[in-house]
DRENTI-648047 format. One line per 5 residues: for each residue x, y, z of C-alpha. Coordinates in pm, 1 decimal, padded with zeros to 6 digits. Example, Ala and Ser with C-alpha at 12.3 -4.5 7.8 and 13.67 -1.06 7.14 Angstrom:
01230.0/-00450.0/00780.0 ~ 01367.0/-00106.0/00714.0
//
This chain:
01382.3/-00642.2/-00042.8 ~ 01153.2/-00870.3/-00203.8 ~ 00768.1/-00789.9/-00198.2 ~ 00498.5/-01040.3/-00274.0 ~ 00189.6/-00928.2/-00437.3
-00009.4/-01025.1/-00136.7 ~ 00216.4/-00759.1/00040.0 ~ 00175.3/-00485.2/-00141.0 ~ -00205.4/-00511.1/-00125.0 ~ -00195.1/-00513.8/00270.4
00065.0/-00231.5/00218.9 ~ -00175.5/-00041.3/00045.3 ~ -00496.0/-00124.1/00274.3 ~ -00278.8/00018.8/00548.7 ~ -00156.1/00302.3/00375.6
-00530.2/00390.8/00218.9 ~ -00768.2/00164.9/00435.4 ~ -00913.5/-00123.0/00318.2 ~ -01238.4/-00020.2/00136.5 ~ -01054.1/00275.8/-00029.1
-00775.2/00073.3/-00166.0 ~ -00960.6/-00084.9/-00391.7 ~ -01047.1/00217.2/-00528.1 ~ -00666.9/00311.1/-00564.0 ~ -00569.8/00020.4/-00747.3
-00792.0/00124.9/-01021.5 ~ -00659.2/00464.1/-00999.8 ~ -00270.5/00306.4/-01021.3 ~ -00347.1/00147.2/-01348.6 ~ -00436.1/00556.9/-01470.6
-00113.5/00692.7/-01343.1 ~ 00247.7/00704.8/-01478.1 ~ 00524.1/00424.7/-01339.9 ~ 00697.8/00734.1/-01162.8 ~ 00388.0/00822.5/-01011.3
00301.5/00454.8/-00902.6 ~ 00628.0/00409.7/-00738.9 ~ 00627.5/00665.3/-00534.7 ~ 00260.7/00544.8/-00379.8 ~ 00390.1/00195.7/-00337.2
00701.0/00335.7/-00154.9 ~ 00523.4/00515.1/00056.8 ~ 00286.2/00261.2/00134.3 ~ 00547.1/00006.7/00195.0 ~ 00734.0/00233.4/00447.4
00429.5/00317.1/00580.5 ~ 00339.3/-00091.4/00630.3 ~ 00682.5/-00179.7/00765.2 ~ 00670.6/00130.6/00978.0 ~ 00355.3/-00021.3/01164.4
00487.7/-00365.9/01133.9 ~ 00280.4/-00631.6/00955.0 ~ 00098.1/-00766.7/01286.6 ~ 00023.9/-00482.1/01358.7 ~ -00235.1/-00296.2/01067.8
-00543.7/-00276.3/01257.0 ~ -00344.3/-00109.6/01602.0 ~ -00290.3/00196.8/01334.3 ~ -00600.5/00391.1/01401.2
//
């Protein structure tokens, strides 16, 4: 599975909401690669789990 930048980010708004994931991107570049990938797997399941049209129906 290929995942685009852009992807990730709305991954990672859906995972941590929008205003907080700013926050966590900062936080990613403080943590170690095994540590990132888990958060970006979970994020991504979480993403493809809602489906991408579907972000803002999570709440």
């Amino acid at each position: 599975m290929k995942t685009t930048y852009q992807e990730l980010i709305l991954a990672l708004q859906s995972f941590f909401g929008v205003e907080q994931s700013f926050s966590v991107i900062e936080i990613l570049g403080q943590m170690s690669t095994g540590d990132i990938i888990d958060v970006i797997v979970d994020a991504l399941n979480e993403y493809h789990a809602v489906g991408e049209g579907n972000i803002n129906k999570q709440e």
